[in-house]
Structures are given as structure tokens and as C-alpha cells.
C-alpha positions as CSV (number, residue, x, y, z in Angstrom):
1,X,46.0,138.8,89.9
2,X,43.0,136.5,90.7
3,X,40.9,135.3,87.4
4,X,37.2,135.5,87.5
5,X,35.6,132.7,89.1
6,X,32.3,131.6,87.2
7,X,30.2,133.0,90.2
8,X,32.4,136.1,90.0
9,X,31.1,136.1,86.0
10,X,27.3,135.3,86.9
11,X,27.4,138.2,89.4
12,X,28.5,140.4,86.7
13,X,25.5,139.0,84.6
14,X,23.2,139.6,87.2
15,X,24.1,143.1,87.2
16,X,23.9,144.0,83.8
17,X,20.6,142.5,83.5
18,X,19.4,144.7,86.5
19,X,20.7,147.4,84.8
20,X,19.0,146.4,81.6
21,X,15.3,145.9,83.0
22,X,15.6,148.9,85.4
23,X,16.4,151.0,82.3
24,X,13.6,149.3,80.0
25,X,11.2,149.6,83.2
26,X,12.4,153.8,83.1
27,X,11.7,154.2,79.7
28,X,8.3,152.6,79.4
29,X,7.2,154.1,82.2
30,X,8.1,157.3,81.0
31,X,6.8,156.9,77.5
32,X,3.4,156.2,79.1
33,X,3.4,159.4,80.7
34,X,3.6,161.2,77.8
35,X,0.0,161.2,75.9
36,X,0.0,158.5,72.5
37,X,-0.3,161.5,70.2
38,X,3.1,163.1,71.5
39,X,4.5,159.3,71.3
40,X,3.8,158.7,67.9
41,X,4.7,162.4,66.8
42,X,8.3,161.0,68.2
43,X,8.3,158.1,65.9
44,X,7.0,159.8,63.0
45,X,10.3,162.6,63.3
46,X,12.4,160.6,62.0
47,X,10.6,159.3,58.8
48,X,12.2,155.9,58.4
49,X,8.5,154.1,59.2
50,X,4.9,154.3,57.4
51,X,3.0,157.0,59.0
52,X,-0.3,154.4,59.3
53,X,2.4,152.8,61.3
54,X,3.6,155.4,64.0
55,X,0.2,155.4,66.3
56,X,-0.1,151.4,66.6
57,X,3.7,151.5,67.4
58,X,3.3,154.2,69.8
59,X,0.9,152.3,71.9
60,X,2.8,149.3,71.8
61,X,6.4,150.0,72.5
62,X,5.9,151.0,76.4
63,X,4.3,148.0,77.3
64,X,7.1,146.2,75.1
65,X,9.7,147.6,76.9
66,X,8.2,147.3,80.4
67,X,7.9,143.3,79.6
68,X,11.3,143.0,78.3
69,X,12.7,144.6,81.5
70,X,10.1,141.9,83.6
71,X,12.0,139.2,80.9
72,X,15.2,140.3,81.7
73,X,15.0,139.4,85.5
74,X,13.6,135.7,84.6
75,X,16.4,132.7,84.2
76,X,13.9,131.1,81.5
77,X,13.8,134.0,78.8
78,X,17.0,135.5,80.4
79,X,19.4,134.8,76.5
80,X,16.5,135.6,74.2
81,X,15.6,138.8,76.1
82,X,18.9,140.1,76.2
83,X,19.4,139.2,72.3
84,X,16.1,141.4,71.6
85,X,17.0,144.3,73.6
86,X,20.3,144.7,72.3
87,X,18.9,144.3,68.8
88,X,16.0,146.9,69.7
89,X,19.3,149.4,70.5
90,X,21.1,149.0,68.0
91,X,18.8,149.3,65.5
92,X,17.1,152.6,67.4
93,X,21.0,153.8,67.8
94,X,21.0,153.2,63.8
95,X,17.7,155.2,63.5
96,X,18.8,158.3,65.1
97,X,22.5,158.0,63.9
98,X,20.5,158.6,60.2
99,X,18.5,161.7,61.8
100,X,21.4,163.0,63.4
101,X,23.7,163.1,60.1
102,X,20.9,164.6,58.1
103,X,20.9,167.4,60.7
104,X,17.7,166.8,62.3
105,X,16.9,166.1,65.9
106,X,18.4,163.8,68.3
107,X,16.2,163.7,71.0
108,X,15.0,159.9,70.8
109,X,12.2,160.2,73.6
110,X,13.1,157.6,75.0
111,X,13.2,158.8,78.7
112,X,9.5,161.0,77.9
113,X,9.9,164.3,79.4
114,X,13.5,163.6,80.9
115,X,14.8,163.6,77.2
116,X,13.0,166.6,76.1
117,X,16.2,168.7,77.3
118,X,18.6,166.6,75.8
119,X,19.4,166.9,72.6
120,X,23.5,166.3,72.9
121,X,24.5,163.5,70.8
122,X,27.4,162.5,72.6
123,X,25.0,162.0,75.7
124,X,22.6,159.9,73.4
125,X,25.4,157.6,71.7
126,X,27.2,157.2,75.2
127,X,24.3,156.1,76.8
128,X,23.0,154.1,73.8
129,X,26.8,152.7,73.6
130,X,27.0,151.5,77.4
131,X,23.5,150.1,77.0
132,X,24.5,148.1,73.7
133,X,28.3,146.9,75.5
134,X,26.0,145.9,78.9
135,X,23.4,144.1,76.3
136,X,26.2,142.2,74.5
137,X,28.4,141.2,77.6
138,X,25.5,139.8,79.6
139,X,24.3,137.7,76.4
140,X,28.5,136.2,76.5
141,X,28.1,135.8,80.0
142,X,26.9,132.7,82.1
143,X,23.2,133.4,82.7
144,X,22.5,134.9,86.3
145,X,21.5,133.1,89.4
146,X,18.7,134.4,91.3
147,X,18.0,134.2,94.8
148,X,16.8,137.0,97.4
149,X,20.4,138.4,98.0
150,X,21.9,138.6,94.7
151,X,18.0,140.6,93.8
152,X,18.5,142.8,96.2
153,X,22.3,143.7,95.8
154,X,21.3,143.8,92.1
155,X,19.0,146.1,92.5
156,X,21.2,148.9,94.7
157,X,23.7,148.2,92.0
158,X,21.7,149.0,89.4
159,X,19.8,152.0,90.9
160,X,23.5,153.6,91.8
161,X,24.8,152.8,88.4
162,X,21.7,154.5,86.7
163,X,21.9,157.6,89.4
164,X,25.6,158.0,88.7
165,X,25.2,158.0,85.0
166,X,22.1,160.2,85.4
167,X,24.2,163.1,87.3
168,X,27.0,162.5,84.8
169,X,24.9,163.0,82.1
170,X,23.7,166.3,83.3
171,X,26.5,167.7,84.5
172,X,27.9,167.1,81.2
173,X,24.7,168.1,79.5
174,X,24.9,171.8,80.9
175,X,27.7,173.5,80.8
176,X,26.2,176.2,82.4
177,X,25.4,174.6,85.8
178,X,25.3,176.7,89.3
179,X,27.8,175.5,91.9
180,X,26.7,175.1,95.8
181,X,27.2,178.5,96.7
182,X,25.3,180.2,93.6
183,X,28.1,181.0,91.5
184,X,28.2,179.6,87.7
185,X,30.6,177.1,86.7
């Protein structure tokens, strides 16, 4: 068996950062969809923050996320941006863990109105789980190179990884899904 070259390792990198900032770019783009009131109502469900709090944080945390997924793609902030976005995951995987085991409601919001279906905590902690593994492995791997090609195979990558997980995640999600020809499952 051939070991990993340290292109073979940067490729992998590249990957998981695409995956990372296509996923940040989804999730703030979804959150500002969604009007601030609904946003902050989100944050304020799970009562682990100052309610004075929930409205500024509300406003902000799109436009965090969509420049963390911009930082993610650049060589310069490449380490510290992966370090805070694994943080932000854990600790918002924490946050709902809490909610979840005091039986209240695990639909994070973090995909807007995509998430409003979903309230299957296996979904959230498998998808907060490969987000967090992603996070960490691209932060112990060689940063990325970027030129034109590996952008552009990164981005297919990525959009098939997140399409594939998205399909698995709703096939899973309803166990009641209609096959091709109309008949249940």
C-alpha cells in the first residue's frame, strides 16, 4: 500500500476546507433569510445566553459565518480559521447536547428553514460530528495549496459531498418516504 505523499495530504486539506466554507457560506446564507426576530427567538430557546444578548447575536452570527467560510479558502488565515470554526462547533454541539438532555428542542437553526423539519438528534450530532472530525483533521493537516484547478476540483468535491450527505440525511430523516413509483417505503 502506497503512503500519502504530502501533496496527497494537502489535497485532502483542500477538501475539507471546501467543505468547511461551503457549509459556513449555507448556513449564513440561510440564517439571513430568516427575519432577525425568528433568529434571535432561536438563540433565546435554549437559555444558556442573556436575553439582552440574543438580538445583537442574531444579527451578527450570519455575517460571522459567511466570513469564516471566505477565511477558510485563504492560505493567510487558513489555521486560525479552522481553529475558530471547530471551536464555534463544538461549543454549539455542547449547547444543544444540554437542550437535548433536558428534553427540549434540537432543531439548532442552523440551515434556516431547511432545519425547521429536523428535529432528529442523530441527524444533528452526525452532522455536527463530521463537521467537528473535518474541522480537526484539516487544522493537523499541511495547509492547502491554491491554484485554479485544485479550486475548482474543490469545489465539485465539496458540493457532491454536501449533496450526498444532504439526501442521506433525508432519507434517514423520513422514514416514511415515497419510492419512484408512488408506493411508501
Amino acid at each position: 500500500m502506497k503512503k500519502a505523499s504530502a501533496r496527497d495530504m494537502q489535497t485532502l486539506s483542500h477538501y475539507l476546507s471546501f467543505i468547511l466554507a461551503m457549509v459556513l457560506f449555507g448556513a449564513g446564507l440561510a440564517k439571513l433569510r430568516l427575519p432577525l426576530a425568528r433568529r434571535a427567538g432561536s438563540l433565546s430557546q435554549f437559555k444558556l445566553i442573556p436575553a439582552w444578548l440574543c438580538l445583537p447575536l442574531a444579527a451578527a452570527l450570519p455575517f460571522i459565518e459567511l466570513l469564516l467560510g471566505v477565511l477558510c479558502l485563504l492560505p493567510r488565515f487558513w489555521f486560525m480559521c479552522q481553529l475558530l470554526v471547530c471551536a464555534m462547533l463544538s461549543v454549539f454541539t455542547i449547547v444543544v447536547s444540554f437542550e437535548w438532555l433536558r428534553g427540549g428542542n434540537v432543531n439548532c437553526g442552523c440551515f434556516g428553514e431547511a432545519d425547521a423539519t429536523n428535529t432528529n438528534p442523530k441527524i444533528f450530532f452526525l452532522r455536527n460530528g463530521i463537521l467537528i472530525v473535518a474541522a480537526i483533521s484539516s487544522v493537523l493537516l499541511p495547509p492547502p495549496l491554491l491554484n485554479l484547478s485544485t479550486v475548482l476540483i474543490g469545489v465539485v468535491l465539496a458540493l457532491n459531498s454536501i449533496l450526498s450527505f444532504s439526501v442521506l440525511t433525508s432519507i434517514l430523516s423520513d422514514p416514511t418516504r415515497v419510492n419512484v413509483d408512488g408506493s411508501s417505503a
